[in-house]
C-alpha positions as CSV (number, residue, x, y, z in Angstrom):
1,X,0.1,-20.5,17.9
2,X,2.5,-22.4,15.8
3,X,-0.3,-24.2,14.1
4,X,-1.3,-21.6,12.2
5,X,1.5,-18.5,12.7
6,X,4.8,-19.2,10.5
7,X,6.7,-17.3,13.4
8,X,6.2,-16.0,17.1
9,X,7.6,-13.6,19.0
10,X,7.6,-12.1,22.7
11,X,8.4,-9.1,24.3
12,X,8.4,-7.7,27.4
13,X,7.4,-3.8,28.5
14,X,10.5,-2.1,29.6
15,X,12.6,-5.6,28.2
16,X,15.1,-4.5,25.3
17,X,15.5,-7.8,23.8
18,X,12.3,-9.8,22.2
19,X,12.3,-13.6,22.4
20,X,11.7,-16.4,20.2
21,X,11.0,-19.9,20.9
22,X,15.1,-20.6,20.3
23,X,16.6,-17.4,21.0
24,X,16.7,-13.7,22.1
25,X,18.2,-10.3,20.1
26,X,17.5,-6.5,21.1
27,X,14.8,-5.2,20.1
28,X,16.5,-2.5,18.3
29,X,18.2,-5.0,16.2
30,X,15.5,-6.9,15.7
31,X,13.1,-4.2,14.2
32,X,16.2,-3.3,11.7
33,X,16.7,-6.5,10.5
34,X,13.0,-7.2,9.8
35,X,13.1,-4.4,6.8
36,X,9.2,-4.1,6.6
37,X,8.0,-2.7,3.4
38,X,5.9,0.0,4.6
39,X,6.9,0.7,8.0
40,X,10.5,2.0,9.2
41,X,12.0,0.3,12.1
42,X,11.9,3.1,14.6
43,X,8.0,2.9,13.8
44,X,7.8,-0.8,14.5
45,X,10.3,-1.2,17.4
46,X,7.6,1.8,19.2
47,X,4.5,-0.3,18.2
48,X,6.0,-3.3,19.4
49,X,7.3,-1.9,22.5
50,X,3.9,0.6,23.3
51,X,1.1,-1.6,21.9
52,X,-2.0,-1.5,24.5
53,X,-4.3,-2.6,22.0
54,X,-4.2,-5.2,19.6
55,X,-2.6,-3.7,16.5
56,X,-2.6,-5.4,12.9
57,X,-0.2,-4.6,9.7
58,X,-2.4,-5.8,6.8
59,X,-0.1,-7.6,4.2
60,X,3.5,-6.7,2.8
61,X,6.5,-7.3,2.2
62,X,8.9,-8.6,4.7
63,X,12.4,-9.1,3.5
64,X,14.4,-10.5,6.5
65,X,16.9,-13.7,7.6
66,X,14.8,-14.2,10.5
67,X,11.4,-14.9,8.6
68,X,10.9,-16.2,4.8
69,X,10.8,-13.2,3.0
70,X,7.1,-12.9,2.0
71,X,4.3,-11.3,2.3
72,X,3.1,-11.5,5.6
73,X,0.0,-10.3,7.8
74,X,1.7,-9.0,11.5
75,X,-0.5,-8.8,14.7
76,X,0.9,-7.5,17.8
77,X,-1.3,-9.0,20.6
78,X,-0.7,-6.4,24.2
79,X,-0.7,-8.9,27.3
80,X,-2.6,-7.6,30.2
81,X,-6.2,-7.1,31.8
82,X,-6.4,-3.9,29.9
83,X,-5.5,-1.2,27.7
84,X,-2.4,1.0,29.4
85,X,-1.4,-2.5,31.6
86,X,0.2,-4.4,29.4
87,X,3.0,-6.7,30.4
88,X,4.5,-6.9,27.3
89,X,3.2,-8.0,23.4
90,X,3.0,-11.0,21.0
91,X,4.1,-10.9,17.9
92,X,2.7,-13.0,15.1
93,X,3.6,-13.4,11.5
94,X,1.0,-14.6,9.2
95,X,1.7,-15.6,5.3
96,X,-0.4,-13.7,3.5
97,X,-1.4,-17.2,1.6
98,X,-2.2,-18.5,5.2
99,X,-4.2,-15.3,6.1
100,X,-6.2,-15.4,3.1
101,X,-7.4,-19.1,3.6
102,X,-8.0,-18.9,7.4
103,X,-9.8,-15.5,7.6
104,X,-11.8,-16.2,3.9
105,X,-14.8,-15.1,5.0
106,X,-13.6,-12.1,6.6
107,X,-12.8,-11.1,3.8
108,X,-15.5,-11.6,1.2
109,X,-17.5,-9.5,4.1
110,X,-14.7,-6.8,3.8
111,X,-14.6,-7.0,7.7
112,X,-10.9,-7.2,7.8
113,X,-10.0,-3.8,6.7
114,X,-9.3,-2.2,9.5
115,X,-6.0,-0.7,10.3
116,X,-4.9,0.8,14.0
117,X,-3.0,3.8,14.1
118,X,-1.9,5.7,17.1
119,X,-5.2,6.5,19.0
120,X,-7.6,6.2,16.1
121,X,-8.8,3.2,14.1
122,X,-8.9,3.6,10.4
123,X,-10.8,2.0,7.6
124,X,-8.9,1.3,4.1
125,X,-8.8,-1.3,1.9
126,X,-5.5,-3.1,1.2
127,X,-4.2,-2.4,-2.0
128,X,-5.5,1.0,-1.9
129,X,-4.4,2.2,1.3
130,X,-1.7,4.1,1.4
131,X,1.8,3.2,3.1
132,X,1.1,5.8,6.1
133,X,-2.0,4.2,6.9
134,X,0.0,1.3,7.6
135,X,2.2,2.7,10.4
136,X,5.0,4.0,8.4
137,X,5.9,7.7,6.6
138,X,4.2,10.0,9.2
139,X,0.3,11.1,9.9
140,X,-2.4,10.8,7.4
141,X,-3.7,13.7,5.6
142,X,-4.9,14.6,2.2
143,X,-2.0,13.2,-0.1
144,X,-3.6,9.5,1.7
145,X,-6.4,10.6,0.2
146,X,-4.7,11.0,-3.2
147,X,-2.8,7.9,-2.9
148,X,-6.2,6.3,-2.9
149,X,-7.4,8.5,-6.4
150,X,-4.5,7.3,-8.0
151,X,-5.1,3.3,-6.7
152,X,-8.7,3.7,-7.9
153,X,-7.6,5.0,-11.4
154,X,-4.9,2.2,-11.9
155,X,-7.5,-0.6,-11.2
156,X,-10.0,1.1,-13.3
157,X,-8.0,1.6,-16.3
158,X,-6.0,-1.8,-15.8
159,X,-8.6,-4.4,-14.2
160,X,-5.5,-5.1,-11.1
161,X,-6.3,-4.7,-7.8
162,X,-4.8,-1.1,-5.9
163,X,-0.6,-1.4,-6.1
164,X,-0.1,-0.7,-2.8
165,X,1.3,-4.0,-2.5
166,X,2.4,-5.1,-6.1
167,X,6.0,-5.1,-7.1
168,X,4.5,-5.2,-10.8
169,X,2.8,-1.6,-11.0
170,X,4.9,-0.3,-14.0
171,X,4.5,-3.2,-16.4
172,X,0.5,-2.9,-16.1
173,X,1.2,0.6,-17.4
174,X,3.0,0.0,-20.3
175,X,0.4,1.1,-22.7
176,X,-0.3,4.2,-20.6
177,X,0.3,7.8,-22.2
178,X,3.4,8.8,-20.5
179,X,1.0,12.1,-19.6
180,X,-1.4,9.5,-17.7
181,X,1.6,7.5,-16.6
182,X,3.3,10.3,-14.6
183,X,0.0,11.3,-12.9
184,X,-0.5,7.8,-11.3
185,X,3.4,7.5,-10.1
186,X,2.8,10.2,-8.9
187,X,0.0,10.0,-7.0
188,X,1.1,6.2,-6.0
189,X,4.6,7.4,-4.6
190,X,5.3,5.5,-1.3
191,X,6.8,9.1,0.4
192,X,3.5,11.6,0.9
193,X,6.1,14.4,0.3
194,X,6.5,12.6,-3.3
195,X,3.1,13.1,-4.7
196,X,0.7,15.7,-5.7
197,X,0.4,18.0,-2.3
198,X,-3.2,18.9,-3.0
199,X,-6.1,17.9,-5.1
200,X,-5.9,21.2,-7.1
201,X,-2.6,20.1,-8.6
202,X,-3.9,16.8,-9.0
203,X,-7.1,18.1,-10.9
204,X,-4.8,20.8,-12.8
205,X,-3.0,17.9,-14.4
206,X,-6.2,15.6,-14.9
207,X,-7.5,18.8,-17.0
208,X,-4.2,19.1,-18.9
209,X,-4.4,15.4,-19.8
210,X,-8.0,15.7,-21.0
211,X,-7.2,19.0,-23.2
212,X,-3.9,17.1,-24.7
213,X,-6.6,14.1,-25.7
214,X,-9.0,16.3,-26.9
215,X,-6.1,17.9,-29.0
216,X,-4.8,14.8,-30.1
217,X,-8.5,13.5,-31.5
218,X,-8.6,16.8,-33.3
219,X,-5.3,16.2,-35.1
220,X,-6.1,12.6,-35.8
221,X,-9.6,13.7,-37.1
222,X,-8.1,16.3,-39.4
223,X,-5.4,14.0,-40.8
224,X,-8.3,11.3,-41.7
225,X,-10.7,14.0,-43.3
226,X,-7.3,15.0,-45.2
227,X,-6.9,11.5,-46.5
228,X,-10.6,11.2,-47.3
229,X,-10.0,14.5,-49.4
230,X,-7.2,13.1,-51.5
231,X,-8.4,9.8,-52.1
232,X,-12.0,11.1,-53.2
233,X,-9.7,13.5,-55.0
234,X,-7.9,10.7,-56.4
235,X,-10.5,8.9,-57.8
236,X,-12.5,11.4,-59.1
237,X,-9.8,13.6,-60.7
238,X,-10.8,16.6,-59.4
């Protein structure tokens, strides 16, 4: 595994402590000092202590002493013949750099998109799937769906990839009207209970923007026909 894994980990079901290949620590205190960016540690100590099913956190940040703090892709491999018999989980911790080179053709074929979740298996893209989708801040529900406007819009109007992941979001939108720039934060807020709660509000703004542009080209038309008046007005002295 250490070929191609920057770090390994074991743990077994009903064990409180998860294993390296030099030393041991509680899972407890494991899972807070790993500091994922997107999922809280009472989230990941229960994945790692209840996965029956192979279960993979695409990309993000992990800021901890026990790893390089990078970017990493996490699996959590279940040992045992089958699903509900596991005998405990690996763990493996993947540079996102590393990930990207071995599993290239993944994807370019957009097979690697996949994200598990409780029960269900979902389908997202990273960079424009939202934090929840990747095991932390609750269930899914309609503000993921907004989450994912709002990452579509920002790599629209910017040419970057979604910013799920991308510690640079607010210098892309420098030259944003601060109408358009409060619309994506606030769609793009890691906390659900952050952004817009349904699409109406969403759309109520949108239409607010669009009336404030179309009142701005007005204004700006008006000024330039003004100016056109007084320099015909100029220089024909009428």
């Amino acid at each position: 595994a250490n070929t191609f894994c920057d770090h390994v980990f074991l743990h077994f079901f009903g064990d409180d402590r998860i294993y390296s290949s030099s030393s041991s620590m509680e899972l407890s205190l494991f899972a807070r000092m790993m500091r994922y960016e997107y999922v809280p540690m009472e989230r990941l100590a229960t994945l790692i202590s209840g996965a029956d099913q192979l279960t993979i956190l695409p990309a993000q940040q992990v800021s901890s002493t026990l790893v390089d703090s990078s970017r990493v892709v996490t699996f959590l491999v279940p040992l045992g013949a089958s699903p509900g018999a596991s005998k405990g989980t690996l763990l493996f911790l993947i540079k996102d750099s590393v990930y990207q080179s071995l599993f290239a053709d993944a994807i370019d074929d957009r097979v690697n998109t996949y994200i598990y979740q409780g029960d269900d298996l979902l389908y997202a893209t990273e960079g424009f799937a939202a934090p929840e989708q990747y095991g932390g801040f609750g269930q899914t529900d309609r503000r993921t769906d907004i989450f994912g406007i709002g990452a579509t819009c920002f790599a629209l109007l910017t040419g970057h990839k979604g910013p799920a992941d991308d510690p640079y979001i607010g210098e892309y939108m420098g030259g944003f009207s601060p109408a358009m720039r409060r619309i994506l934060e606030k769609c793009l807020q890691k906390d659900p209970d952050l952004r817009y709660q349904d699409c109406q509000s969403l759309r109520r703004d949108f239409e607010n923007l669009a009336e404030d542009n179309r009142r701005l080209r007005r204004e700006a038309a008006q000024k330039a026909v003004g100016r056109l008046r007084t320099l015909f007005s100029r220089r024909t002295g009428n």
